[in-house]
PyMOL CGO cylinders between C-alpha atoms (Angstrom):
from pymol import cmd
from pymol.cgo import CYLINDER

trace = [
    CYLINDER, 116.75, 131.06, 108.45, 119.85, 132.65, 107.43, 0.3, 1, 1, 1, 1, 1, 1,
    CYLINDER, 119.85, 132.65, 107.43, 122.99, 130.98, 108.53, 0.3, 1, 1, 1, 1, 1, 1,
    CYLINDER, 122.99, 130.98, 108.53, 121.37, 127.80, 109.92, 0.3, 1, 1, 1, 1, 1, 1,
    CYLINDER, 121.37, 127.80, 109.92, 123.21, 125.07, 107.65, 0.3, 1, 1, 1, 1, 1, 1,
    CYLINDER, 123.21, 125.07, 107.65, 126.05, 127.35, 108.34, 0.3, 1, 1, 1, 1, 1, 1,
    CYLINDER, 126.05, 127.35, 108.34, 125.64, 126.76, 112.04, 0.3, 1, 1, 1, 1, 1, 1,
    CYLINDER, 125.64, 126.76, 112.04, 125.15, 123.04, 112.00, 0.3, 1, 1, 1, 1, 1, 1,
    CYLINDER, 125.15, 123.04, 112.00, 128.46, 122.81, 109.92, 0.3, 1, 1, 1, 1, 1, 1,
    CYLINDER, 128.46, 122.81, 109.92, 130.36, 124.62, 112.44, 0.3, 1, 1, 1, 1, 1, 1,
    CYLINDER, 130.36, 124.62, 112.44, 128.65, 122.22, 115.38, 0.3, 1, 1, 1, 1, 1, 1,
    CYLINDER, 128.65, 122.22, 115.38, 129.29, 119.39, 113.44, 0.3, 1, 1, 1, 1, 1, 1,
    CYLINDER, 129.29, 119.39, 113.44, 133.54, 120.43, 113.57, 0.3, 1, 1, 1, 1, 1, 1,
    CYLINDER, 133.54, 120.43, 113.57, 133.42, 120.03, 117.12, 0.3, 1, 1, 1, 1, 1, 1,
    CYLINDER, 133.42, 120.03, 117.12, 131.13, 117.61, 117.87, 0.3, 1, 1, 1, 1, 1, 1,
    CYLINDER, 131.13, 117.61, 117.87, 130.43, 114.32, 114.78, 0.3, 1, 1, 1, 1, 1, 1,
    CYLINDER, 130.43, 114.32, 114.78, 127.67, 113.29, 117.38, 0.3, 1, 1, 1, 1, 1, 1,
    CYLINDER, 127.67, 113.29, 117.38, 125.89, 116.02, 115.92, 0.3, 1, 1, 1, 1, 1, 1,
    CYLINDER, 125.89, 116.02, 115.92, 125.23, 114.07, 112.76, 0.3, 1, 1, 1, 1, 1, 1,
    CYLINDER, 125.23, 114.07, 112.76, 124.06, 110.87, 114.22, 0.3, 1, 1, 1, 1, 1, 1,
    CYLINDER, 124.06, 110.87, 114.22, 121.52, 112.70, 116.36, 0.3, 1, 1, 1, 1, 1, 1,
    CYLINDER, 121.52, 112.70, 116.36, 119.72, 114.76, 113.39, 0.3, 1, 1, 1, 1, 1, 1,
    CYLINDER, 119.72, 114.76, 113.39, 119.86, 111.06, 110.71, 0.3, 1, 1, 1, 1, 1, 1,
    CYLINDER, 119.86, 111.06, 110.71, 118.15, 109.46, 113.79, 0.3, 1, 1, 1, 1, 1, 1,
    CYLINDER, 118.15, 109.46, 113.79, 115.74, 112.03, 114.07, 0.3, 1, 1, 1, 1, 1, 1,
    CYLINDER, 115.74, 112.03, 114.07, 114.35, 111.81, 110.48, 0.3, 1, 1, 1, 1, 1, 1,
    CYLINDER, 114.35, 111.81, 110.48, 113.13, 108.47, 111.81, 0.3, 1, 1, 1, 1, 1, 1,
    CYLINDER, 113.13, 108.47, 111.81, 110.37, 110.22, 114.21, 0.3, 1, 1, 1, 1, 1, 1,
    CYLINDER, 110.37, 110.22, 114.21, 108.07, 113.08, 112.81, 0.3, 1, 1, 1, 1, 1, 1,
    CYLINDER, 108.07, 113.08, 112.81, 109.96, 116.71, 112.36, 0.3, 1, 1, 1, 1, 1, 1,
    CYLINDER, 109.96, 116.71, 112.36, 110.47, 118.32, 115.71, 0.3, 1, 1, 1, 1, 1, 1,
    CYLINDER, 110.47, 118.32, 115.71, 109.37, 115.14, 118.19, 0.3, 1, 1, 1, 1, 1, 1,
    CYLINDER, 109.37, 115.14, 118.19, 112.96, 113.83, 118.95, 0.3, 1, 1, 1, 1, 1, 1,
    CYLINDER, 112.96, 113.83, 118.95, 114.04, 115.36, 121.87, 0.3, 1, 1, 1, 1, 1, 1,
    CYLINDER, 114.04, 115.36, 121.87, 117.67, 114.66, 121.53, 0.3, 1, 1, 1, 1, 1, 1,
    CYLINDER, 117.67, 114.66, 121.53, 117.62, 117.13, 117.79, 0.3, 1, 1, 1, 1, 1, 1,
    CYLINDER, 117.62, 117.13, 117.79, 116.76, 120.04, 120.51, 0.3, 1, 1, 1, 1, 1, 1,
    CYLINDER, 116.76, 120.04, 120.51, 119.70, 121.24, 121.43, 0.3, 1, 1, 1, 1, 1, 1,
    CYLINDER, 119.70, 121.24, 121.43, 121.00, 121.75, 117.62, 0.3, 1, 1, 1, 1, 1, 1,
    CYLINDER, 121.00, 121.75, 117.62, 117.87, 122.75, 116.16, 0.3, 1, 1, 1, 1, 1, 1,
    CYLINDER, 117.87, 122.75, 116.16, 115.94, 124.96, 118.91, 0.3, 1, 1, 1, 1, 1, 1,
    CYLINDER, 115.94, 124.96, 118.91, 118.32, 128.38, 118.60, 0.3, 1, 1, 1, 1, 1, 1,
    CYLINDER, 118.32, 128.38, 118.60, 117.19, 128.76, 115.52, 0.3, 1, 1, 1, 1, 1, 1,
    CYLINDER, 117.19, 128.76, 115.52, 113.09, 128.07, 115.91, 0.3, 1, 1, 1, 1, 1, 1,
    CYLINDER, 113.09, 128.07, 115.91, 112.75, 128.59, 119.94, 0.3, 1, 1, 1, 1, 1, 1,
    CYLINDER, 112.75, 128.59, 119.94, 110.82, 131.91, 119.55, 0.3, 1, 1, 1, 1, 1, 1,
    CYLINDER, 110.82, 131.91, 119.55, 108.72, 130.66, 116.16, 0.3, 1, 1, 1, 1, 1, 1,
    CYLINDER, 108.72, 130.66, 116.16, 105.09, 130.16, 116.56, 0.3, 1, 1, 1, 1, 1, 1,
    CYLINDER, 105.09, 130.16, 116.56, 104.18, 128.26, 113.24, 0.3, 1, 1, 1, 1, 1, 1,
    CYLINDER, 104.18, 128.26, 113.24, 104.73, 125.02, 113.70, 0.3, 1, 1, 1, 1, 1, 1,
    CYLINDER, 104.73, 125.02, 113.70, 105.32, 123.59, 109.55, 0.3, 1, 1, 1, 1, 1, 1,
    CYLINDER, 105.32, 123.59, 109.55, 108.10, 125.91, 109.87, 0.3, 1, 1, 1, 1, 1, 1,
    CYLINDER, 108.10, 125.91, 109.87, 109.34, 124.58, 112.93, 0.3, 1, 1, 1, 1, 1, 1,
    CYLINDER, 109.34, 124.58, 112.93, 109.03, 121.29, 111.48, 0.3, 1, 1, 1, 1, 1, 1,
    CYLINDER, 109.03, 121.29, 111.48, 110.84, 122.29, 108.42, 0.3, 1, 1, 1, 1, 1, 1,
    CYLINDER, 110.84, 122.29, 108.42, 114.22, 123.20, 109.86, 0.3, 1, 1, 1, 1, 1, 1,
    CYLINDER, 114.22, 123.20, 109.86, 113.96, 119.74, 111.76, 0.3, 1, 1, 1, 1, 1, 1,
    CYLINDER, 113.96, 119.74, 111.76, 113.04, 117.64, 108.63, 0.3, 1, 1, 1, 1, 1, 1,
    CYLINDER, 113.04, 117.64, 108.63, 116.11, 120.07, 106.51, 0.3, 1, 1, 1, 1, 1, 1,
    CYLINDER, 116.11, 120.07, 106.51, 118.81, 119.54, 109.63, 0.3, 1, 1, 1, 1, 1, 1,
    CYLINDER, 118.81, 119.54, 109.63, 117.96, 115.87, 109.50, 0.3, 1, 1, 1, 1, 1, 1,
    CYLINDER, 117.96, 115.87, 109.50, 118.57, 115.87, 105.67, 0.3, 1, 1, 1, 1, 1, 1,
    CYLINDER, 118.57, 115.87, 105.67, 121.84, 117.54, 105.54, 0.3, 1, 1, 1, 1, 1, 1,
    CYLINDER, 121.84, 117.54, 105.54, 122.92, 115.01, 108.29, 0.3, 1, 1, 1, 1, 1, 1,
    CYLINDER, 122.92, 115.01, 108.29, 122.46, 112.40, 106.13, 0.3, 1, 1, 1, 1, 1, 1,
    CYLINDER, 122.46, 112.40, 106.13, 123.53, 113.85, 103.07, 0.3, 1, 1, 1, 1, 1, 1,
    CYLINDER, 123.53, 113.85, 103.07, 126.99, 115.40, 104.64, 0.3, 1, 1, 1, 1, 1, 1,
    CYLINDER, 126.99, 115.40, 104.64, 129.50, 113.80, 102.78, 0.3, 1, 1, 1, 1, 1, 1,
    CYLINDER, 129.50, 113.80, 102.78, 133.54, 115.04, 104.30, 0.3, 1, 1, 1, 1, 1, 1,
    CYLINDER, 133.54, 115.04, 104.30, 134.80, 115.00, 101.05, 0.3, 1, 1, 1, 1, 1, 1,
    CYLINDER, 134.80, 115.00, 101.05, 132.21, 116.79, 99.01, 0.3, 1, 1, 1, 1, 1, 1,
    CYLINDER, 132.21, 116.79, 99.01, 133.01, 119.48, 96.58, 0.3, 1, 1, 1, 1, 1, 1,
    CYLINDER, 133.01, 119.48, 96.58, 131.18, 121.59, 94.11, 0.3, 1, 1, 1, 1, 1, 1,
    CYLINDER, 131.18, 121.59, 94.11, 129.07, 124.36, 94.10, 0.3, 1, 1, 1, 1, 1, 1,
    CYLINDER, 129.07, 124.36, 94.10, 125.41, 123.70, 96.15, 0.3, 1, 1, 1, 1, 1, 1,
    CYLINDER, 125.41, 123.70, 96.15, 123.20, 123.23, 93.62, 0.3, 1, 1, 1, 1, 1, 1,
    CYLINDER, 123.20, 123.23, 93.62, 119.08, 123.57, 94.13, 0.3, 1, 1, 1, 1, 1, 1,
    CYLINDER, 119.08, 123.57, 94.13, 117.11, 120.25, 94.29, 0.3, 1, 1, 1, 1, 1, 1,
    CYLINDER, 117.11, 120.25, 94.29, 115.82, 120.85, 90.84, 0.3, 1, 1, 1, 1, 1, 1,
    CYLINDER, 115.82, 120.85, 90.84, 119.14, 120.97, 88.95, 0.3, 1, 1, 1, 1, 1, 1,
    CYLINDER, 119.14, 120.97, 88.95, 120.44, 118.60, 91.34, 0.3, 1, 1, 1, 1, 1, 1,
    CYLINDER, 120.44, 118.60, 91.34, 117.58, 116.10, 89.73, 0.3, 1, 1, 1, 1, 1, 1,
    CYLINDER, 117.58, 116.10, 89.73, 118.94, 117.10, 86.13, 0.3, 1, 1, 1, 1, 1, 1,
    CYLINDER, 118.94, 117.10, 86.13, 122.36, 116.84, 86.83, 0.3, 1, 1, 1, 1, 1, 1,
    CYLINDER, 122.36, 116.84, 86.83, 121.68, 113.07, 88.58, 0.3, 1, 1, 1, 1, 1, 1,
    CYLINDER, 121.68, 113.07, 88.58, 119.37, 111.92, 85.58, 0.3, 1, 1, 1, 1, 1, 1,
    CYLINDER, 119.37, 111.92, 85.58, 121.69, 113.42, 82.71, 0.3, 1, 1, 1, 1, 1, 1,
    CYLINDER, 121.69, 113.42, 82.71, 124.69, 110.89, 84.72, 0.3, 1, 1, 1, 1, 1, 1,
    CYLINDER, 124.69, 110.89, 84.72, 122.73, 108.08, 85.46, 0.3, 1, 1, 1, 1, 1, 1,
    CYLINDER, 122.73, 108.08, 85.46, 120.81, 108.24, 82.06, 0.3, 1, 1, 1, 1, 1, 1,
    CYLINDER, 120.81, 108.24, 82.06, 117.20, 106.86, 84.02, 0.3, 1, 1, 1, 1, 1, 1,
    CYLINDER, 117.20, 106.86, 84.02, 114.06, 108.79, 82.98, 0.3, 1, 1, 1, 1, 1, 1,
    CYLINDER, 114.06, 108.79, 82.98, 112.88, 107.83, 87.00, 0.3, 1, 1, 1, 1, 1, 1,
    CYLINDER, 112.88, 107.83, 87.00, 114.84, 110.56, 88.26, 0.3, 1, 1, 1, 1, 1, 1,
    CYLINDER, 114.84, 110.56, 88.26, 112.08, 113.44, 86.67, 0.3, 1, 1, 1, 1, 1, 1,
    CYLINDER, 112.08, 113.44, 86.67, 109.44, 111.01, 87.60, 0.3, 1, 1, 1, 1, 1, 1,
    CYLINDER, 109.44, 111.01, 87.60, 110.58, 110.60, 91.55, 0.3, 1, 1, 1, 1, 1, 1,
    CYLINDER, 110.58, 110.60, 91.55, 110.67, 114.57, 90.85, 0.3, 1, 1, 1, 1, 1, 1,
    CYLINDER, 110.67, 114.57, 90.85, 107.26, 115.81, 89.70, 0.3, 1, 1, 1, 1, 1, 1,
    CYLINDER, 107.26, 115.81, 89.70, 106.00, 113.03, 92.74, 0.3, 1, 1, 1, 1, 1, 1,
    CYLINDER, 106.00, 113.03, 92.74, 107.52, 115.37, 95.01, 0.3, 1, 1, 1, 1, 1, 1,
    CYLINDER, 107.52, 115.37, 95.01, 106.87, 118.30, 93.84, 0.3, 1, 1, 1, 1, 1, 1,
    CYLINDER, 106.87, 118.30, 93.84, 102.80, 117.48, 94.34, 0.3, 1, 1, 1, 1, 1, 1,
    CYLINDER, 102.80, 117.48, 94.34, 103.27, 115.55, 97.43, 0.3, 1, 1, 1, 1, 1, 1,
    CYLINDER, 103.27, 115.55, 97.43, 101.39, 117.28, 99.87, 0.3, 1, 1, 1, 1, 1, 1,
    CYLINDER, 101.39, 117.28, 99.87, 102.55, 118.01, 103.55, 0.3, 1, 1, 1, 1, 1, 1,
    CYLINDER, 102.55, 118.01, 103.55, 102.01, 114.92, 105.23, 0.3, 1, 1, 1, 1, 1, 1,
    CYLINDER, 102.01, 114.92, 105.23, 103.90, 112.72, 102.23, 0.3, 1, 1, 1, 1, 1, 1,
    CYLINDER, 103.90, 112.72, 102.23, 106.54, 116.00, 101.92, 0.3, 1, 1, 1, 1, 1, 1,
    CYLINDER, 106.54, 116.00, 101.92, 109.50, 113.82, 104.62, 0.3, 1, 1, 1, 1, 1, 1,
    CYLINDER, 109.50, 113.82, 104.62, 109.41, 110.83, 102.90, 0.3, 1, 1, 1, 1, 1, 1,
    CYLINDER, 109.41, 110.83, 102.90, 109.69, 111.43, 99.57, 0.3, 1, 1, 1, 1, 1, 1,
    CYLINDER, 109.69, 111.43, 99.57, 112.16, 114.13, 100.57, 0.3, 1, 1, 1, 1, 1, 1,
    CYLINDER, 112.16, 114.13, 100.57, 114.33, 111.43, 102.35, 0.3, 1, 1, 1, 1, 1, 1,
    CYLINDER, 114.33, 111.43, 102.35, 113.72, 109.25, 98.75, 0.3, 1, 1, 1, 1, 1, 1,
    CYLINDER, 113.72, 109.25, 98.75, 115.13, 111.94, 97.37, 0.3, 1, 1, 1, 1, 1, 1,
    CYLINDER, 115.13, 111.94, 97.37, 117.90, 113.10, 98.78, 0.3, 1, 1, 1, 1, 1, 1,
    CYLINDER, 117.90, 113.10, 98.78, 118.97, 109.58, 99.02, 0.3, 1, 1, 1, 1, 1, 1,
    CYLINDER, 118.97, 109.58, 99.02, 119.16, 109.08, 95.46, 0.3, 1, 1, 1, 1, 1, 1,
    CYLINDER, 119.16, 109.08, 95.46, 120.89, 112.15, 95.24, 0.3, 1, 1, 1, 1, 1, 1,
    CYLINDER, 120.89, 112.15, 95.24, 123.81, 110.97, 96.99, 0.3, 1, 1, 1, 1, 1, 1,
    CYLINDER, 123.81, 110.97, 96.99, 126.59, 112.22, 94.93, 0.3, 1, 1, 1, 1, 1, 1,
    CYLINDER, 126.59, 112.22, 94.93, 125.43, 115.76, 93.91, 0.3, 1, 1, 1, 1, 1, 1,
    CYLINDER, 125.43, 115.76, 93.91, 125.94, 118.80, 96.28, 0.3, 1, 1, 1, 1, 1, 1,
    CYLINDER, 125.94, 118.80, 96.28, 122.49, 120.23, 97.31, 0.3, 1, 1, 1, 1, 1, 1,
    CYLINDER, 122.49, 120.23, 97.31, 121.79, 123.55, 98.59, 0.3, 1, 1, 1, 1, 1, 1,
    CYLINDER, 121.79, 123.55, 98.59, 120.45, 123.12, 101.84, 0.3, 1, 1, 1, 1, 1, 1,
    CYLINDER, 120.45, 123.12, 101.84, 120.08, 126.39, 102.88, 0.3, 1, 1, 1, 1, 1, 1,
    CYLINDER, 120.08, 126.39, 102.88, 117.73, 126.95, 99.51, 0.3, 1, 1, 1, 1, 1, 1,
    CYLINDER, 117.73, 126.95, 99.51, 115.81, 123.60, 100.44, 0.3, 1, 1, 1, 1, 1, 1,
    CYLINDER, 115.81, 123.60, 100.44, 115.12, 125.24, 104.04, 0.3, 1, 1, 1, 1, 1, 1,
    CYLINDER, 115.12, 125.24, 104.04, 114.03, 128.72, 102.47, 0.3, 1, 1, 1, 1, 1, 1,
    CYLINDER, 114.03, 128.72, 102.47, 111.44, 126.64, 99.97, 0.3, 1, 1, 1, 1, 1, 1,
    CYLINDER, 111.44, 126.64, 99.97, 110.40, 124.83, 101.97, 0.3, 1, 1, 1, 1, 1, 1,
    CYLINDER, 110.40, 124.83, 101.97, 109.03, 127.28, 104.64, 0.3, 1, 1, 1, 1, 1, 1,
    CYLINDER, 109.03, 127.28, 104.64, 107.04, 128.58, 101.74, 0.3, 1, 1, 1, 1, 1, 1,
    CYLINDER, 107.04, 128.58, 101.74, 105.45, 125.11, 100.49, 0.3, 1, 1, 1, 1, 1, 1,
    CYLINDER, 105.45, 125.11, 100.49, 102.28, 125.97, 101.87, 0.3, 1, 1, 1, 1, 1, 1,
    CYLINDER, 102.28, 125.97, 101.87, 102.16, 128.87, 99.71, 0.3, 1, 1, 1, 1, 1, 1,
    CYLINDER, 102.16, 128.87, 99.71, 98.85, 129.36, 98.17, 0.3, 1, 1, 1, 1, 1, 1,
    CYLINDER, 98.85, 129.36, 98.17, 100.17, 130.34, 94.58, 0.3, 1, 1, 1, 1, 1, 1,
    CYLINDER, 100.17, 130.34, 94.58, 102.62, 127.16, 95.04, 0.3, 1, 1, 1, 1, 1, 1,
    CYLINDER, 102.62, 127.16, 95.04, 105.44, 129.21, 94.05, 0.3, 1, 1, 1, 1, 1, 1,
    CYLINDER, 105.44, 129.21, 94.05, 107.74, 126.76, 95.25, 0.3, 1, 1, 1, 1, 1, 1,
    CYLINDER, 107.74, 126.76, 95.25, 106.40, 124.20, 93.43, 0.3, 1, 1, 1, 1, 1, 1,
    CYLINDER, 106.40, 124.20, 93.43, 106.48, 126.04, 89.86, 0.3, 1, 1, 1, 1, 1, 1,
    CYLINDER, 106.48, 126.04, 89.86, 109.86, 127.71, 90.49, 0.3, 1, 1, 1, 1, 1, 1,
]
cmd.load_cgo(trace, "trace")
């Protein structure tokens, strides 16, 4: 996992296609739109499991549309990303939109994750902690979902 948002930033410097490929993908299921290969497969080309395969699809996708050129701040986790959003905006659905992803279960996990990045537009998210939590959704003990 380590370096991976690292390495799409650095393809996405020499190449803005690399962007427009990995939104359009979030519009098939993680890991079925050929064209995402090439930017995605170095990093899961020798994994076996396929939710984590899926994962760094659904994440790259994400970050594509979430790249802003102009962003600044420190990355922030999901979590305080929601706080930080709802303590601007002043709207009580932010915590609820939340807590609905937090128990969606795997199949409902992309779209409420594309909800939810979407709303938060203007904060800086940590993708790389995103990626790393969730590869360990399916967690028995959920400890994703209580951290």
């Amino acid at each position: 996992m380590s370096g991976f948002i690292e390495w799409l930033e650095n393809l996405n410097e020499k190449d803005t296609k690399v962007r427009a490929v990995l939104r359009r993908s979030l519009t098939f299921d993680p890991g079925t739109f050929v064209p995402a290969y090439p930017y995605v497969e170095p990093f899961v080309k020798d994994e076996d499991n396929s939710w984590r395969r899926e994962m760094f699809y659904l994440v790259a996708g994400l970050w594509a549309t979430h790249w802003r050129e102009d962003q600044r701040g420190q990355p922030m986790s999901l979590g305080k990303a929601c706080a930080v959003h709802q303590a601007a905006s002043g709207s009580t659905n932010t915590e609820r939109r939340f807590i609905t992803l937090l128990d969606a279960d795997s199949d409902q996990l992309p779209h409420r994750l594309r909800q939810m990045i979407a709303l938060l537009k203007e904060q800086v998210i940590d993708f790389d902690a995103l990626l790393k939590g969730l590869l360990n959704w399916r967690d028995d003990q959920k400890r994703t979902q209580n951290a």
